[in-house]
N, C-alpha and C positions, 0 to 999 in steps of 0.2 A: 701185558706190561713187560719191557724189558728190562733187567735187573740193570742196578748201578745209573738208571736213565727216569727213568718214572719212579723208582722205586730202590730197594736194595735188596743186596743179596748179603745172604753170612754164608760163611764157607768153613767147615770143619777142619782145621790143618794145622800139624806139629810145631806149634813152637816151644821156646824156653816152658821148663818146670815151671816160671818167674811168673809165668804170662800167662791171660786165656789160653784157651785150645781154637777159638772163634777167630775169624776173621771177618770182619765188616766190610765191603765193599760199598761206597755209597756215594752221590755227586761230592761234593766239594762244595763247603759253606764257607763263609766269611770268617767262620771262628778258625777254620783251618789255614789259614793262610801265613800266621806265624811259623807253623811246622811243616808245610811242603816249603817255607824261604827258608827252614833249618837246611831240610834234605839236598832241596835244590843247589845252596849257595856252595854247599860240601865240597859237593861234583863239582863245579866251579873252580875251586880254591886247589883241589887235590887230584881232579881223572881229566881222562878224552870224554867222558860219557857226556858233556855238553862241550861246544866251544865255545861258547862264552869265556870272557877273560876278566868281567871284573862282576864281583858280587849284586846279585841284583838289590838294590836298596825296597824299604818299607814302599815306600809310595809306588815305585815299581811295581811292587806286588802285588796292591793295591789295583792296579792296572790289568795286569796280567788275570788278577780274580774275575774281573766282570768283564773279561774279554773268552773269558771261560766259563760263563754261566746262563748263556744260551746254546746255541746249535752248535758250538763246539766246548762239548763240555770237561770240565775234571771232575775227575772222580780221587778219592783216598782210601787208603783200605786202612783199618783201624782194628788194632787189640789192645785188650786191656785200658781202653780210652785213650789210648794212643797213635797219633795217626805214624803208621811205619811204611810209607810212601805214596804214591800219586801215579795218577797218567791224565794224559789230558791227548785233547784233538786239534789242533790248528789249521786253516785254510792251507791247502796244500801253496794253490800260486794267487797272485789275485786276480789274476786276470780274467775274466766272466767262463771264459770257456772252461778252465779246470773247477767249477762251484763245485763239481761231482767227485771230487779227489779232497782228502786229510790228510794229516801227517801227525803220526802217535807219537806221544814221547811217553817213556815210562821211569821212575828212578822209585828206588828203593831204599829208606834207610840202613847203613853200615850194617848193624845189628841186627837186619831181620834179613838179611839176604839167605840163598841158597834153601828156605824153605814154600815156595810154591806164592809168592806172594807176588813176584815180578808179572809172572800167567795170570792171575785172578785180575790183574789191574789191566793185562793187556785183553783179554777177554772181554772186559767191563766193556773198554773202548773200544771195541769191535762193536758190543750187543750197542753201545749209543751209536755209531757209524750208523750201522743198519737201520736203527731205530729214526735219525735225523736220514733217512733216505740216499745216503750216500754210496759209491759203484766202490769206489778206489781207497786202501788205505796205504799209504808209504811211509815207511818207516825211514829214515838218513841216520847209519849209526856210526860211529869212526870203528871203522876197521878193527882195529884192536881191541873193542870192545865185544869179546869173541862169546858172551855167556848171554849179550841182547842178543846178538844175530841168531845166536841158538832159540833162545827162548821165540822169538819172531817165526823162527821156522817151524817149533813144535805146534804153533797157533796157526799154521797154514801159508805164513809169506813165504816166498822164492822171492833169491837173492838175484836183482834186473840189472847188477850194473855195482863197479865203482869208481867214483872218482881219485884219481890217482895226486896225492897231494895235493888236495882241493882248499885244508885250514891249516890254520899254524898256530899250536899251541903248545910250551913249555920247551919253547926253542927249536922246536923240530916241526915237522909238516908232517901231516895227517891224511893216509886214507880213508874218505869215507864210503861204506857199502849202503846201497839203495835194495830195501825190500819192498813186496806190496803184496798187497792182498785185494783180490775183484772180490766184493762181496756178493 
């Protein structure tokens, strides 16, 4: 079985006095998808960490759920019955030749960042990669977002490339850096 894909994982790791000590990594159900359109919309409203530029709405969501609940799946990681982020796997291109390549994305709640939770989810989506048969994973993260590229690297991707003002968001142009991982 692999964790987070057939099954879950709990993971023992420092949070708030406030909180469990547990963390839950596990797919991503329908009940969750109010609280990853929390997290998601965040990033949206206020970082580069997506470039999206306008909030994803309920229905959207909606979409985004059961476009993620097969062979590219999401996962949440949850304490204290709280989900405090996501990562999911998206077709990397669609064109039949790249089927064997994803693309991770990972975000974390404001609140539970800098304690080991970003790794647990990006892990997760490695063990479903592997688990759904996949060779490639590619990370696209905007450049300035200097604590994904980290975390990407400590889980084994090298950085293949970036695009040199590829998006534009919050008035200015964005580099993005491309990682991957051949599993």
């Amino acid at each position: 079985m692999y964790p987070g894909v057939a099954g879950t994982r709990v993971y023992d790791r420092w949070m708030p006095i406030e909180q469990a000590s547990r963390v839950l990594v596990r797919r991503a159900l329908d009940r969750d998808a109010a609280a990853i359109l929390r997290i998601y919309n965040a990033e949206v409203l206020t970082s580069t960490a997506t470039l999206d530029l306008v909030p994803r709405t309920d229905e959207g969501q909606r979409a985004w759920m059961t476009a993620h609940s097969g062979a590219y799946p999401a996962l949440v990681a949850e304490a204290a019955a709280t989900v405090i982020g996501f990562s999911s796997l998206s077709p990397y291109r669609p064109r039949p030749g790249y089927s064997t390549a994803v693309e991770d994305s990972v975000y974390v709640a404001a609140e539970a960042r800098g304690r080991g939770v970003g790794r647990l989810l990006l892990e997760g989506a490695i063990d479903a990669a592997r688990a759904h048969g996949f060779h490639s994973v590619v990370g696209r993260i905007s450049a300035e977002q200097t604590a994904s590229i980290r975390l990407h690297e400590a889980c084994g991707f090298t950085t293949v490339g970036v695009e040199r003002e590829i998006g534009r968001k919050f008035g200015r142009f964005i580099d993005v850096a491309i990682v991957q991982l051949l599993l």
